[in-house]
Every structure is written in C-alpha cells, then in structure tokens.
C-alpha distance (Angstrom), angle and dihedral (degrees) to the residues before:
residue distance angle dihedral
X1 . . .
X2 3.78 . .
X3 3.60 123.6 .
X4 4.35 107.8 -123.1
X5 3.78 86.1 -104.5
X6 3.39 91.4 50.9
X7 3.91 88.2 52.6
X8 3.59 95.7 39.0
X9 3.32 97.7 54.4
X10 3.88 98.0 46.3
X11 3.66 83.7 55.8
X12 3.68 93.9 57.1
X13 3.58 92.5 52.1
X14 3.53 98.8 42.4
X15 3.84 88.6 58.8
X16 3.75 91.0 46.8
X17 3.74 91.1 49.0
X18 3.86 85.3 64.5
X19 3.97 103.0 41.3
X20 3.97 105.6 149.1
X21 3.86 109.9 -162.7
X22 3.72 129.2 -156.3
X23 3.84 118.1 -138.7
X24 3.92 116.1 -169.7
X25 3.90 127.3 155.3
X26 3.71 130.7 172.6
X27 3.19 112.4 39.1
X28 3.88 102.9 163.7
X29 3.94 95.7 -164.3
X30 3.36 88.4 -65.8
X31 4.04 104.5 142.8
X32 3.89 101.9 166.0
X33 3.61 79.7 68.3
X34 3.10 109.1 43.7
X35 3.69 95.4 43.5
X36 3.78 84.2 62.4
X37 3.65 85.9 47.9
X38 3.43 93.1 59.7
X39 3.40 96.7 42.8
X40 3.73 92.3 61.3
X41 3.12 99.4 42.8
X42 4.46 91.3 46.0
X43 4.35 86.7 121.5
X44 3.31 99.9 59.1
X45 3.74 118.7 106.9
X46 4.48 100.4 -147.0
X47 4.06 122.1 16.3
X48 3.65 112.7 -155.2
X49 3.85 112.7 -155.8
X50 3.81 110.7 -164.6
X51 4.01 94.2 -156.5
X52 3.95 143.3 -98.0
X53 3.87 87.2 105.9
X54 4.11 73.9 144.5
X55 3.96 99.3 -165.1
X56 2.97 134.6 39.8
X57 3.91 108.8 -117.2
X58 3.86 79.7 65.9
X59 3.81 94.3 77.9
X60 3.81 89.0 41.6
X61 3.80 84.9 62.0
X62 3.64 99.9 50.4
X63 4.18 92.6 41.7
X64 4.11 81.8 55.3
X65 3.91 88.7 43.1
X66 2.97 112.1 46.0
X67 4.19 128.4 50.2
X68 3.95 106.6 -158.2
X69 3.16 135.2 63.2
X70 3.95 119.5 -53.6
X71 3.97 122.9 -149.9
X72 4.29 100.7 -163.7
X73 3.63 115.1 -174.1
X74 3.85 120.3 -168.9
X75 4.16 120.4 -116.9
X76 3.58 133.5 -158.6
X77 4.02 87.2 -95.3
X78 4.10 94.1 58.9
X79 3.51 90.3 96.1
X80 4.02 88.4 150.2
X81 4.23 94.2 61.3
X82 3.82 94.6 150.1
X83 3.68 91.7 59.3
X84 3.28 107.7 30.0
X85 4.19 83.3 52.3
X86 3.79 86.1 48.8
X87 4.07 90.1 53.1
X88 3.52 90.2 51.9
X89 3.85 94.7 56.5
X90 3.33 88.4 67.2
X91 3.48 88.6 78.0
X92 3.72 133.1 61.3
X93 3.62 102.0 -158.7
X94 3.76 86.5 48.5
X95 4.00 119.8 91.5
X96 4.17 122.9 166.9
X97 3.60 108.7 -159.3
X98 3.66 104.0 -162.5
X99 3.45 116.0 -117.7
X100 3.61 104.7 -32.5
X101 4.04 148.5 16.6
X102 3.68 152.1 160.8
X103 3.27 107.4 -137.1
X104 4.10 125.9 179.4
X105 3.69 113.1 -143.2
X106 3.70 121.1 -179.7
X107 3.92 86.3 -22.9
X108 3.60 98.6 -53.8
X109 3.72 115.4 112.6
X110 4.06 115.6 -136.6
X111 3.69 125.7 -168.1
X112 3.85 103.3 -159.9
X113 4.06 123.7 -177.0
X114 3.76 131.1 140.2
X115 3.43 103.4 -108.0
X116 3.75 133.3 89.7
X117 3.74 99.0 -154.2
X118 3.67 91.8 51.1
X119 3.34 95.2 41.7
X120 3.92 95.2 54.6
X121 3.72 93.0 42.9
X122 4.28 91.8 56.8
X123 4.09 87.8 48.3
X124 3.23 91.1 63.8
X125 3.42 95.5 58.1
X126 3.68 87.7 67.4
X127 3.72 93.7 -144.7
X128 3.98 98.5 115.8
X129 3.78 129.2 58.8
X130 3.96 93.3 -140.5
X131 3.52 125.5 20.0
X132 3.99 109.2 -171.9
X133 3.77 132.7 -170.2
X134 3.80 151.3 144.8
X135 4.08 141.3 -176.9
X136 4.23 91.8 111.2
X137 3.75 79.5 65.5
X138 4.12 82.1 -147.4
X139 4.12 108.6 139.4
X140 3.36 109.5 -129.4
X141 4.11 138.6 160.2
X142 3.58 107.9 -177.6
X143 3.91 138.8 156.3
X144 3.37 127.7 -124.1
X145 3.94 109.8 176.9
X146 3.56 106.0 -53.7
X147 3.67 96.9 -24.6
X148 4.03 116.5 87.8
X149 3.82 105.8 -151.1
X150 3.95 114.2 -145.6
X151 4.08 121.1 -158.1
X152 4.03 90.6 169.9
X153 4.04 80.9 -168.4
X154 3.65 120.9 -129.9
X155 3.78 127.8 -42.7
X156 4.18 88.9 -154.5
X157 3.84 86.6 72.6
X158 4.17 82.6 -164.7
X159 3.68 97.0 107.1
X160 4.22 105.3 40.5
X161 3.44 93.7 17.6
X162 3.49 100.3 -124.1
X163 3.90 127.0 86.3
X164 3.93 121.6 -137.3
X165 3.73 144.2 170.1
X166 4.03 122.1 173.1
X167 3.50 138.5 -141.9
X168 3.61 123.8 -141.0
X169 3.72 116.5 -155.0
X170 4.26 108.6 -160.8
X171 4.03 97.8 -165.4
X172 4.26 85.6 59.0
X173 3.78 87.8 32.3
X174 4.40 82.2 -138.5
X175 4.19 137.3 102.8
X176 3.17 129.0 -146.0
X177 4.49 118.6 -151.0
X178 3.50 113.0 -115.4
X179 3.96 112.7 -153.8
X180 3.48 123.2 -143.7
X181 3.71 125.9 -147.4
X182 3.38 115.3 -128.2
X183 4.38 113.4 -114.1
C-alpha cells in the first residue's frame, strides 16, 4: 500500500497531467460574448487572456466569471491600465502581468504578449512550448518546431466576424478553437 504522500502526490500530478487552459484575447467590451466565453470554457483549470479587454469593467467580469487562476496581459487598446489593474485586484485568482511573461504551467513554458509580430518572431526561436497572442484578431493554432503558436482570435467577433477562444490541453500538448455564437 502507498504511504499518504505517496497518494497525495500522485494525485497532484494526475490533476496536473490533465490541466485544460483557456486562451481568449480581444474582447472589445463585448460581455455577451465573453460571458459565453466563459461559460464554455467553465472546466478549465487557468484562462490566459492575451489583452484588449479595453475597459475596465471587462476584467471585473472575467474575475466574477471565471474561478481559476487568470493570466491578463495588457494590449494596445487598454488605454485605462490603472483601473483596469485596480479591477483586477479585486480578485485573488486574478494577476495582469503587464505586457509580457513566461509563465510555466503544468510544465509547459508559455510566452504570452499581445502582439502578433512579436509573438511569431519568439516562436521561432523554438525556446517556448506555447507562444500565445492576439491584436490581428485572426484564430490561429499553428506549429512552429516544437512550439504550437495560439492566436485564439478575437472574442468581439466585430472585426472577422467570427468569435473564438481556445483551449489548450498540456497532456496532448494541442487546442482546439471554440466558436462562439453570436447573442
């Protein structure tokens, strides 16, 4: 039999083995949207939101929508940063990173930013296992290498016409695009 260590620490891993991660960016103000977002996406155990919330009752939405942690990243449409940083403080599981981070999630290392261009110019360094990003609001999972590069498009939907989140499943080191339909 296995000592409670033993157990408990199997049980951490198994959980971590199976960490499901929301990716949205863009969301323009639009809360129908993301509501819907975040009701699809309820299971997963982080969210990743790649900036443009644009005002700042947008993060107060997704700190009361969302559970788990919450990795916010500013875009060139934040022009409000004080208080959409001072929203987010309302909520512990809710941290805004600035601009950019690396952050390790269940062993996978993400580089995360706003910006396409930057984005694609850090996957192909091929040091990252996920490199995510927004502003062209164009949905896109592709790899480079051994990175997989994740545009989850725009939640808005006003620009391509179509409104997308992904999810990003670590154990199969792939996302899938979840559309939204619009309200």
């Amino acid at each position: 039999m296995n000592s409670p260590v033993e157990a408990a620490a199997r049980s951490r891993k198994h959980v971590l083995e199976n960490m499901k991660i929301a990716i949205l960016s863009d969301i323009h103000d639009n809360l129908p949207l993301l509501r819907k977002a975040l009701d699809r996406c309820r299971s997963c155990d982080a969210l990743i939101c790649c900036g443009d919330f644009c005002s700042p009752f947008v993060a107060a939405d997704l700190g009361k929508g969302f559970p788990n942690p919450i990795h916010g990243f500013f875009g060139n449409n934040d022009g409000d940063r004080f208080r959409l940083a001072a929203a987010a403080s309302k909520f512990p599981q809710m941290q805004l990173h600035g601009e950019y981070v690396e952050l390790e999630l269940d062993g996978k290392i993400f580089s995360v930013n706003h910006f396409d261009n930057i984005g694609r110019a850090i996957a192909k360094g091929g040091k990252y296992d996920v490199v995510c990003f927004g502003h062209n609001h164009k949905a896109e999972i592709t790899p480079s290498g051994r990175t997989l590069v994740i545009n989850p498009g725009e939640i808005y939907g006003g620009l391509t016409g179509r409104s997308t989140c992904a999810v990003y499943d670590t154990a199969k080191h792939a996302a899938e695009l979840v559309e939204l339909t619009f309200p």
